[in-house]
N, C-alpha and C positions, 0 to 999 in steps of 0.2 A: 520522615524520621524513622516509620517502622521499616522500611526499607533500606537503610542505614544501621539502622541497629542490626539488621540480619547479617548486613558485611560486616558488621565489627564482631559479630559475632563466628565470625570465617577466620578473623589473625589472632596468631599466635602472639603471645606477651600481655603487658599491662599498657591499658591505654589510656593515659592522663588527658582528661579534659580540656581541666585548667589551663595545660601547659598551650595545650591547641589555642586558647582564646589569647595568651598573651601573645603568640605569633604570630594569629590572626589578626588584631588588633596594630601590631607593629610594621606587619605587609598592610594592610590599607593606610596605614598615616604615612607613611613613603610613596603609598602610589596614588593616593587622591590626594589633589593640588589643595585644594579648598575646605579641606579636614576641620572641623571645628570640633566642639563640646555638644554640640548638637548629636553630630554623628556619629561623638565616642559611645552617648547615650545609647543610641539606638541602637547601635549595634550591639553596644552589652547586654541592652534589654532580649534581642532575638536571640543571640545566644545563650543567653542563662535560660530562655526557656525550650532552649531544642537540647540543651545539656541536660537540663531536669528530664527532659523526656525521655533522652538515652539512655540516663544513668535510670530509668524504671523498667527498660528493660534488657538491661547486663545479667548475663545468667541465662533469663530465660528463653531465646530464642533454639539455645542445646536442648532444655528440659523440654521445650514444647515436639521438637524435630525426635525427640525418641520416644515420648506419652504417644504423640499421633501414629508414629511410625510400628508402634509394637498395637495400635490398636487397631489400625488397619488389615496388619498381617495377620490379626485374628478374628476375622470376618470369615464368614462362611459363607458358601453359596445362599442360602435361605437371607439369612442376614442381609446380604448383600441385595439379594432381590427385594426385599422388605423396605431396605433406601431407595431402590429406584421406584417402585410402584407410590412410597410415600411422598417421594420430591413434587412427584409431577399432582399428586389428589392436593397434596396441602399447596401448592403455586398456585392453582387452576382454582382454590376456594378464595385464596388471597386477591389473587390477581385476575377474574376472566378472562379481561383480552387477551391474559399471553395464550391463550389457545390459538390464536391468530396464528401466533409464530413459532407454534411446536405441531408443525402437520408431517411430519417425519414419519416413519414405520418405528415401530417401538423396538424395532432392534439397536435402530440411531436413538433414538431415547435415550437408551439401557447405555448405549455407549459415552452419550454425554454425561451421565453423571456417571461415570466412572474414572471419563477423563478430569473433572471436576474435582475428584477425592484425589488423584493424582496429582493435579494442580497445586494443591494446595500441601501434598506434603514436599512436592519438589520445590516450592516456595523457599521452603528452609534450608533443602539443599543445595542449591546452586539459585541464588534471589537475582544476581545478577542477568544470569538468563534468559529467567524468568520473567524477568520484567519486559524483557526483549521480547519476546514468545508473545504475552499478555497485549504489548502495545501493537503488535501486527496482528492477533486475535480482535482488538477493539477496533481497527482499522476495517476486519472484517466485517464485523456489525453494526459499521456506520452504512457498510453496500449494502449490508443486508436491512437496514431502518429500522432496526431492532429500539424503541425507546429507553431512555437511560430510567423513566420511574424505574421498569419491570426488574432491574438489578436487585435493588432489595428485597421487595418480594422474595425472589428467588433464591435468595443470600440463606432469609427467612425459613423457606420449606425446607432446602438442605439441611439446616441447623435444624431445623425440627426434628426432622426426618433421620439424622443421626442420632439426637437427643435419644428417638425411641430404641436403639438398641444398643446405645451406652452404656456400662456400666463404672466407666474412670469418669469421671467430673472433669478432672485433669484435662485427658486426652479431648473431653467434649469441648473444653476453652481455649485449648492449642488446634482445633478446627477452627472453631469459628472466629479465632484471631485470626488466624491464615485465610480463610473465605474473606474476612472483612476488607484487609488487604489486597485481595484479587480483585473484588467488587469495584473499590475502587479506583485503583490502577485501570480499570476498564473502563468505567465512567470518565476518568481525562481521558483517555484514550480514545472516546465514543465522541466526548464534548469538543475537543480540540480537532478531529478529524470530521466533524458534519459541519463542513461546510455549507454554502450556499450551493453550491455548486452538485455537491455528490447528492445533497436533499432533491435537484431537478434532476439527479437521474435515476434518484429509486421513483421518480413519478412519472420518468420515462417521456419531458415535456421537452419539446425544441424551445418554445416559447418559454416555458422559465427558464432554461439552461441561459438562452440570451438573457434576458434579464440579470440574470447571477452573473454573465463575463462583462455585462455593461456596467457595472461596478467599479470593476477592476482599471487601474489605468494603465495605457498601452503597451508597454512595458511588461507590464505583469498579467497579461490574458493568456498565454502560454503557459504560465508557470501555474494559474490558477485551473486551469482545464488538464492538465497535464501531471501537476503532483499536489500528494494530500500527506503530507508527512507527520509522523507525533513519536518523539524520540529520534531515535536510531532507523526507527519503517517506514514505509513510503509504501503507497499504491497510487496508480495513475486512474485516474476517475474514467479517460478514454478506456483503457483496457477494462477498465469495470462493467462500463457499458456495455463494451462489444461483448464481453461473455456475459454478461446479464441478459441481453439480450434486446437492451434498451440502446435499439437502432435510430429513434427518433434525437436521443438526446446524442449519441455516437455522430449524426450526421451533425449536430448543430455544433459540436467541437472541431470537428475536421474542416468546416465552412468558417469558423472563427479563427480559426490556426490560421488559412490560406489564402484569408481575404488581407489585402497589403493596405496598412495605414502608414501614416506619417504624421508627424509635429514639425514643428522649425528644426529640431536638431539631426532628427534620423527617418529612415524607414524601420518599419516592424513587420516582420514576414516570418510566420512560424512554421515554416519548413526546414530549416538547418535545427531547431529546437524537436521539430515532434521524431525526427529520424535520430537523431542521439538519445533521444530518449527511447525509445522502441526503433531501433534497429532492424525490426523484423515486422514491422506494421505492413508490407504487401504479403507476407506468410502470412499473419494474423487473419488479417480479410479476407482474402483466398480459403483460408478455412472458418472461420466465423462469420463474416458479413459479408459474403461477394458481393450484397446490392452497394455496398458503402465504395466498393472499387473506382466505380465511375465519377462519384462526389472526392476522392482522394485525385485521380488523376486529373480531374479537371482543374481541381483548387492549380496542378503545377503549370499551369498556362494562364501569359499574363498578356492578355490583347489591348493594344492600344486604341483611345476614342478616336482619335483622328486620324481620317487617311489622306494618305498621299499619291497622287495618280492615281487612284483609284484602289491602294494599296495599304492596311493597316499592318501597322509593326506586333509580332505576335514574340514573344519572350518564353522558352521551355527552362523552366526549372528542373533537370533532369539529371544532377554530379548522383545524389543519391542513389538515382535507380542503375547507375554504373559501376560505381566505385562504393566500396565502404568506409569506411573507418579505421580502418587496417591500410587503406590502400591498397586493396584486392579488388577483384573484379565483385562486384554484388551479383546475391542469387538472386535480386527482383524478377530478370526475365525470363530465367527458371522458373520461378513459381507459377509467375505471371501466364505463361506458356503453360503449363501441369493444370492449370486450370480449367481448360479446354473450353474457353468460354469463345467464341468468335467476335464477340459485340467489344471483347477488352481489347484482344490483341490488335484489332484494326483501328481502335483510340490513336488521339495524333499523338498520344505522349508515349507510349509503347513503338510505331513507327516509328518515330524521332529516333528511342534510343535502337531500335534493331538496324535501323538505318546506320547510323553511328555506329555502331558496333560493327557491321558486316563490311562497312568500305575502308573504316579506319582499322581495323584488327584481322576479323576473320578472314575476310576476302583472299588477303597475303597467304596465309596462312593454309587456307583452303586450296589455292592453286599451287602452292607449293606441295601440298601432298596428292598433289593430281598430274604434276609434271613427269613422274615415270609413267601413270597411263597413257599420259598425251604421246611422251617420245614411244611408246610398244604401239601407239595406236597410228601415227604418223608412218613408222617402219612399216608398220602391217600394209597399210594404204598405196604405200610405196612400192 
C-alpha cells in the first residue's frame, strides 16, 4: 500500500476510491464462476482496509519528497560526516555481528550511506524504479548472506543518526517513512530470493548444493540452480558462484545441469537450458574458472554402457559450441583457443567441433583462397 500510494501520488486528477471498488467488485462477479456472498465479503473487507490505508496517505507523499528534499540539500560537509561516522557506532552498539559484514575501507562506508540518504529521497521520486533497483539490490544480499534481523537495526542507527542533526521533525518522519519502506522492500526481496540453493553457495558446499537440487523435481533442477528471481530481477546462482568464487558449489551445478535423467514421459538434459540462459558460459570460465572448463566439457559427452564389437556408442552434444542463437557461427572456439590452455583444446569435445568445423567449412574455404598460390606455384615449377 505505501508503495502504491507513492504512485498515486505521481497522477494527475482526483482519484475516487469508491468508484475503483464498485468496478472491482463488478470484474470479479463476471470472471469468477462460483462468486458467492462469501467472496463479496471478503473482498470488501481487503479493500476497505487497503482504501483506509490509501486515503491516510493522500497528500503526504508530495510534503514528504520536498521536507526531505530541502533537508538534505542542506547538509554540509561536517554534518554529513557526523551521519556516516554515527550510522556505523550506533549499528555496531545495536547490532555486533553486523561488523561481520562491514569490513569495507571506510571510504565504501561513507559511500553506502550516502547511497542510502539517496535511496530514500529517490523513493519518492520515481518509487516505481525504485522498487526495481531495491529488488535487484536484495537479490544482491541474498549472494552476499547478509541476515534479514540486521535491516532494522540498521533502519535504527540511520534514523538515529539523522535524528542528531535534525532540526525539521517533519523532514526527520519523511526519512524514516522512506527508510521503513526500503527496509522492507529488501527484506521480501532477501526472504523470496534465499533459497535453498543460493544458502549452499554462500557455504561454498557441493554436498549441500546436491542436497538443495535433490528437492527439486526433474523438471525443475535447471530452473532452480539456474535462476533466483523476486519481481521483475533475476540472478543465476551459477554466475554467482563463479564470480564468488565458490568453485565447489559452481562444479555441483554444472554436474547436475549435464547429468541426463528421465521418467516415463521424457529425458531432462540441461544443456539447451544452461546455454540460453548464459549464452556466454565458455567466455565466463575461460575468464573466471578455467578449472570448471574440463567438468563443463565433459558433462557434453554421453557414452553408452554397452558395447558392441568391442565398440561403445559415444553421443557429442556440441550445436552450441557451433552455432548460437542467432544462428551465427559461436565464439566458443575462439575463446576456447585464446585460452591457451593445451589440456582444453586436445578435449574430445573441442576436437569434435574443430574437426567439424575444418572439413565441413573451413577447409573449402581455405583452399580456395590458396588456389592462386597453387596455380603461381605450379607455373613456377613448370
Amino acid at each position: 500500500c505505501d508503495v502504491l500510494s507513492l504512485k498515486m501520488a505521481k497522477c494527475k486528477g482526483t482519484i475516487n476510491l469508491p468508484e475503483y471498488k464498485a468496478v472491482m467488485l463488478a470484474s470479479l462477479r463476471s470472471l469468477v464462476k462460483d462468486w458467492g456472498s462469501l467472496h463479496e465479503v471478503s473482498w470488501s473487507w481487503l479493500w476497505d482496509n487497503i482504501e483506509r490505508m490509501l486515503k491516510s496517505m493522500i497528500g503526504k507523499p508530495a510534503k514528504f519528497e520536498a521536507a526531505l528534499s530541502a533537508f538534505l540539500g542542506s547538509l554540509d560537509d561536517a554534518q554529513k560526516m557526523t551521519i556516516r561516522n554515527g550510522v556505523y557506532s550506533k549499528f555496531f552498539a545495536i547490532a555486533p555481528t553486523g561488523q561481520d559484514f562491514f569490513r569495507q575501507s571506510l571510504t565504501r562506508l561513507h559511500y553506502i550511506v550516502d547511497k542510502w540518504m539517496a535511496i530514500t529521497l529517490d523513493m519518492y521520486r520515481d518509487p516505481q524504479r525504485m522498487v526495481q533497483e531495491l529488488s535487484a539490490l536484495g537479490l544482491r544480499h541474498v549472494g552476499y548472506g547478509i541476515p534479514t534481523e540486521l535491516f532494522d537495526p540498521f533502519v535504527t542507527a540511520i534514523v538515529q543518526a539523522i535524528r542528531d542533526v535534525a532540526d525539521d521533525e517533519f523532514a526527520e518522519e519523511s526519512f524514516g517513512w522512506s527508510m521503513s519502506l526500503v527496509s522492507r522492500i529488501l527484506v521480501r526481496s532477501v526472504g523470496e530470493g534465499s533459497t535453498i540453493v543460493m544458502k549452499a553457495i554462500n557455504a561454498n558446499s557441493g554436498r549441500m548444493l546436491r542436497s538443495a537440487v535433490a528437492c527439486a523435481p526433474r523438471g525443475l533442477r535447471a530452473v532452480w540452480t539456474l535462476n533466483v528471481q523476486v519481481g521483475t530481477k533475476s540472478i543465476s546462482p551459477l554466475m554467482w558462484a563463479i564470480e564468488a568464487g565458490g568453485l565447489d558449489a559452481a562444479k555441483a551445478i554444472i554436474v547436475d545441469l549435464l547429468t541426463i535423467r528421465a521418467d516415463r514421459d521424457r529425458y531432462y538434459y540441461g544443456n539447451d537450458i544452461l546455454f540460453e540462459r548464459h549464452p556466454d558460459i565458455i567466455k565466463r570460465l575461460c575468464m573466471d574458472a578455467p578449472a570448471l572448463l574440463p567438468v563443463l566439457l565433459d558433462g557434453l559427452i554421453w557414452r553408452a554402457r554397452i558395447t558392441e564389437d568391442g565398440q561403445r556408442r559415444v553421443n557429442y552434444y556440441i550445436k552450441h559450441l557451433v552455432v548460437n542463437a542467432e544462428g551465427e557461427f559461436a565464439s566458443a572456439i575462439e575463446e576456447l583457443t585464446g585460452s591457451k590452455d593445451p589440456k582444453i583444446v586436445c578435449h574430445p569435445v573441442v576436437s569434435m567441433v574443430t574437426d567439424l568445423v575444418w572439413e565441413g567449412l573451413a577447409f573449402r574455404s581455405f583452399l580456395y583462397g590458396k588456389l592462386w598460390f597453387l596455380f603461381m606455384l605450379l607455373v613456377f615449377v613448370l
